[in-house]
C-alpha positions as CSV (number, residue, x, y, z in Angstrom):
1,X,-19.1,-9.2,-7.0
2,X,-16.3,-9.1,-5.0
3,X,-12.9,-10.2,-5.6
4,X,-11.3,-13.7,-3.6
5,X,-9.0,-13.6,-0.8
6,X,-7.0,-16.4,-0.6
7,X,-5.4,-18.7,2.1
8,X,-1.7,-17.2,1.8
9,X,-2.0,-14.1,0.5
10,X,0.4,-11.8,1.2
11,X,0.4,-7.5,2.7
12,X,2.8,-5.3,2.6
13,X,1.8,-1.5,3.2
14,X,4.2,1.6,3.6
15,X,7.6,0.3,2.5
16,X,8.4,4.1,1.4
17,X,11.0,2.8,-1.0
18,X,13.6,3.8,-1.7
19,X,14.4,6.0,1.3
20,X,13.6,3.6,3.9
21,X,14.9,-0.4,4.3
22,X,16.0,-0.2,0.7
23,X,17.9,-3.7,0.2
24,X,15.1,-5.5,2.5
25,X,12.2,-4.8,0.1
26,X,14.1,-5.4,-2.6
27,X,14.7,-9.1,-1.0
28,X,11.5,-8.9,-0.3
29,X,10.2,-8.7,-3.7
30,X,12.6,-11.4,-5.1
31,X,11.4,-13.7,-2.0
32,X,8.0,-13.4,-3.7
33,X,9.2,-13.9,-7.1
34,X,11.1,-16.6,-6.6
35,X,9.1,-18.4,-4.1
36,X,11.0,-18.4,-1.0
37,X,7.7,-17.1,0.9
38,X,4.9,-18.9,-0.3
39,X,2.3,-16.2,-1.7
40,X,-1.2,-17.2,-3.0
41,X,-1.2,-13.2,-3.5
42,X,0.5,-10.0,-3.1
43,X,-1.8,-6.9,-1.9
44,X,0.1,-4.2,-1.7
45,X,-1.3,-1.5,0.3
46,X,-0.5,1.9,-0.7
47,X,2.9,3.5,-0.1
48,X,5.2,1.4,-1.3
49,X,7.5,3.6,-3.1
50,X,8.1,7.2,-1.4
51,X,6.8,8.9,-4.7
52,X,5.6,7.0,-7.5
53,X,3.5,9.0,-10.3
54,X,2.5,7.3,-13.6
55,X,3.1,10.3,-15.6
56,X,6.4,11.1,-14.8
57,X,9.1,10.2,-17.0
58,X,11.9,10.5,-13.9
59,X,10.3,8.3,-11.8
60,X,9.7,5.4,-14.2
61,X,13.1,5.4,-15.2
62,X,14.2,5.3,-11.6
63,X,12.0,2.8,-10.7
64,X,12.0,0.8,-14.0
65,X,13.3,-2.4,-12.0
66,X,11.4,-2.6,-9.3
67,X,8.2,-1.8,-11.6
68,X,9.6,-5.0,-13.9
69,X,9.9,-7.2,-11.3
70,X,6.5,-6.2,-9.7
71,X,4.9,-7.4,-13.2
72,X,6.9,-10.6,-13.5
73,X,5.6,-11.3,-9.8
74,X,2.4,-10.6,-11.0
75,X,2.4,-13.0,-14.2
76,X,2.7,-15.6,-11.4
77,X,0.3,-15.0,-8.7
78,X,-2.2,-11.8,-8.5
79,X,-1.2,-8.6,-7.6
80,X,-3.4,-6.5,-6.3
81,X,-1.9,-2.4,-5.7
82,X,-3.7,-0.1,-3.4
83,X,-2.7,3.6,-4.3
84,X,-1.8,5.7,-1.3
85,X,-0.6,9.5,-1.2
86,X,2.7,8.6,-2.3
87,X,1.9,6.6,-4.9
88,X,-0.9,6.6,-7.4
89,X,-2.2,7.5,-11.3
90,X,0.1,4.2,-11.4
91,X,-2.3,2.1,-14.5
92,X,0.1,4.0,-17.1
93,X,2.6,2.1,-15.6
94,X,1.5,-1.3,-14.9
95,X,0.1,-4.2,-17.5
96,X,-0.9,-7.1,-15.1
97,X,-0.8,-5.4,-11.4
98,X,-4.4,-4.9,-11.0
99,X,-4.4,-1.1,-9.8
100,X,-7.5,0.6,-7.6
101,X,-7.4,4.4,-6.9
102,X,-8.4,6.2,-4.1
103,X,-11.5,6.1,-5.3
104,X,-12.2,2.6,-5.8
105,X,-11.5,1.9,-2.2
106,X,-12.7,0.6,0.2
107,X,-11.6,-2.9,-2.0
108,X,-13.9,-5.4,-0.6
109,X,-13.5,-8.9,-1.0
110,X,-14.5,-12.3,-0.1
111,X,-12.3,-14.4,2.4
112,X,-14.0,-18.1,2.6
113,X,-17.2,-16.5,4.3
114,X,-15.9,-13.3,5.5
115,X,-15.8,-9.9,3.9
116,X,-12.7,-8.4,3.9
117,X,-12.7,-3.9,3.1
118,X,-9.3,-3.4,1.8
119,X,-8.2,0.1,2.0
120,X,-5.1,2.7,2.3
121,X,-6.4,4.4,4.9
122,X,-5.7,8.2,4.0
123,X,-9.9,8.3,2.3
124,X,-11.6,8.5,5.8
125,X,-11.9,11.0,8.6
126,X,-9.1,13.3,7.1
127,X,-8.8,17.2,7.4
128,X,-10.5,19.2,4.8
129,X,-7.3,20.5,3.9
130,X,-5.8,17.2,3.5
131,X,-8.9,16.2,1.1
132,X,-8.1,19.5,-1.3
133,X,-4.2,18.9,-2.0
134,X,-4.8,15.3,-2.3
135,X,-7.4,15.5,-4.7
136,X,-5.4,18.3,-6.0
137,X,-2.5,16.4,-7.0
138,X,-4.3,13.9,-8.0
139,X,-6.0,15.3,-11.1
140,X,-4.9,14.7,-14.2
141,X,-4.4,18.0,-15.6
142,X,-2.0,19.0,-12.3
143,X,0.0,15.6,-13.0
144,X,0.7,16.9,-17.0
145,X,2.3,19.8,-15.8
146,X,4.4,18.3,-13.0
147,X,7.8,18.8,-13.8
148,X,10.5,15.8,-12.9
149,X,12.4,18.4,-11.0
150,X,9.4,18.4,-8.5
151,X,9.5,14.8,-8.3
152,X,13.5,14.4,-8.2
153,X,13.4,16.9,-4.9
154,X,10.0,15.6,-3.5
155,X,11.7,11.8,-3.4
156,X,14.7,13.2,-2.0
157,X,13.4,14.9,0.7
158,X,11.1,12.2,2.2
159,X,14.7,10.7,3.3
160,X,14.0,13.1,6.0
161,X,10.9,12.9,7.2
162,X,10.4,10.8,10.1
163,X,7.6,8.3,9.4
164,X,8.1,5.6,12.4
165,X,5.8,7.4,15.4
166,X,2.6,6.2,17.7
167,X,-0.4,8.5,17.2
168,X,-2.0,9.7,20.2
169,X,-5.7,8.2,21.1
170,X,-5.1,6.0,17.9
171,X,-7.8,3.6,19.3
172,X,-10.3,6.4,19.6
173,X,-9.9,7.5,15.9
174,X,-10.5,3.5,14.7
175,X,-14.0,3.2,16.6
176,X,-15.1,6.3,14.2
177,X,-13.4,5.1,11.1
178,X,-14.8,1.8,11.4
179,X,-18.7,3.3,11.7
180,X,-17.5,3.5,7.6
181,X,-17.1,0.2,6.7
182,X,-19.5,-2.9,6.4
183,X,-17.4,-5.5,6.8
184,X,-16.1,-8.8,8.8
185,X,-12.4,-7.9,8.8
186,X,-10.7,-4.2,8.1
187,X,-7.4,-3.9,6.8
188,X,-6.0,-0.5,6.7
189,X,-2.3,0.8,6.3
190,X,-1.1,5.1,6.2
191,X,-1.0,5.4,9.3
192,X,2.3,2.9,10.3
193,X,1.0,2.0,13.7
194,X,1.4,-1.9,13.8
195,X,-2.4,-2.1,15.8
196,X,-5.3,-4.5,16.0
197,X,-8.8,-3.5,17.0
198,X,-11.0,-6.4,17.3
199,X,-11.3,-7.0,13.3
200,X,-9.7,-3.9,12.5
201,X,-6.2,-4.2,11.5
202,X,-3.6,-1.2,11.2
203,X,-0.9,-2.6,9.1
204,X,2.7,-2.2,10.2
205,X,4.8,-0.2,8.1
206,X,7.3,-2.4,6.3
207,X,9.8,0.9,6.5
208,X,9.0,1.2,10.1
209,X,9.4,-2.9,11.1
210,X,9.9,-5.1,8.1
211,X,6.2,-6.7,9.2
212,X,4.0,-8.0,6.4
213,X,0.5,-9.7,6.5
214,X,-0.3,-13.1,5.7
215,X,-4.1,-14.6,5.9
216,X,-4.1,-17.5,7.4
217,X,-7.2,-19.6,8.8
218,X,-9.3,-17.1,8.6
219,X,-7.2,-14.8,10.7
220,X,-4.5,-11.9,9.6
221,X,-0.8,-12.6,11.0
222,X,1.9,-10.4,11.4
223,X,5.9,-12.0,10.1
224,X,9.1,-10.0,10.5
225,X,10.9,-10.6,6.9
226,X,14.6,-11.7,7.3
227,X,16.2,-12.3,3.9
């Protein structure tokens, strides 16, 4: 059965905290908490934090605030939290954020009469290679042996990575990914390119633009946050 959708729920995909727009997701997040954008719902979409790994004892205590105020968001409204590549094995974390791995995705659920396939974006159409490592990192027994000296210089170094960039023939690669889903509306984010496709939407990254998603009248629009 698939999960509800409601009028006013809110998307946010690719923040890549804390390297990118640092202050502006934090007001982001205390907008949410505290009301100031009305959110039926917050999905967030994979990517939010620049490196985020439930078993690493480093990165909870750096992120022990923002993972606080994410669950006293969520004992208010439901929040739903896509894993992406940057952030995931995140249920040892979290209480009440409702968490779906990679491999629960595409999340489908039911907007009035529409389906809606909720997904990162990083599952379809991607390099062999890219399948291996992620899967790779991803298993449980690679994650025990992490050491928080990895994650202290992985975090770092995404500070340099440049993350804001068009992909070439973008609209070519969304008529194959879309052959993969069976829905009425796609939402998608990884890939920071701030598109729509007919009923395939390529969520702006909030690093990139400070966009989010709202669903409104059956539709999916686009605000710029100012805090």
């Amino acid at each position: 059965m698939c999960l509800e959708l409601k009028e006013g729920a809110v998307f946010i995909a690719d923040a890549h905290y804390p390297n990118h727009k640092r202050e502006e997701f934090l007001d982001f997040l205390n907008s949410i908490y505290l009301g100031k954008i009305d959110a039926t719902q917050l999905i967030l979409m994979g990517d939010i934090f620049d490196l985020l790994v439930g078993n690493s004892s480093y990165l909870k205590n750096r992120f022990k605030d923002e993972i606080a105020l994410l669950e006293n968001i969520a004992s208010k409204i439901e929040v739903i939290y896509l894993e992406g590549n940057h952030d995931f094995y995140l249920k040892p974390i979290f209480n009440r954020v409702k968490i779906f791995p990679i491999d629960k995705q595409p999340l489908y659920m039911k907007y009035s009469n529409l389906v809606v396939a909720l997904s990162h974006g990083d599952n379809i159409l991607m390099p062999l290679k890219y399948k291996i490592f992620t899967k790779f990192i991803r298993n449980p027994f690679v994650l025990k042996i992490l050491p928080d000296l990895i994650a202290k210089y992985k975090l770092k170094s995404m500070s340099k990575k440049r993350i804001c960039k068009d992909i070439p023939n973008f609209e070519n690669r969304v008529k194959d990914i879309k052959k993969y889903y069976k829905a009425d509306i796609i939402i998608e984010g990884h890939y920071h390119q701030d598109k729509i496709y007919d009923n395939y939407y390529a969520l702006p990254s909030f690093a990139c633009s400070l966009k989010y998603a709202i669903t409104k009248d059956k539709k999916i629009e686009y605000e710029i946050f100012t805090s």
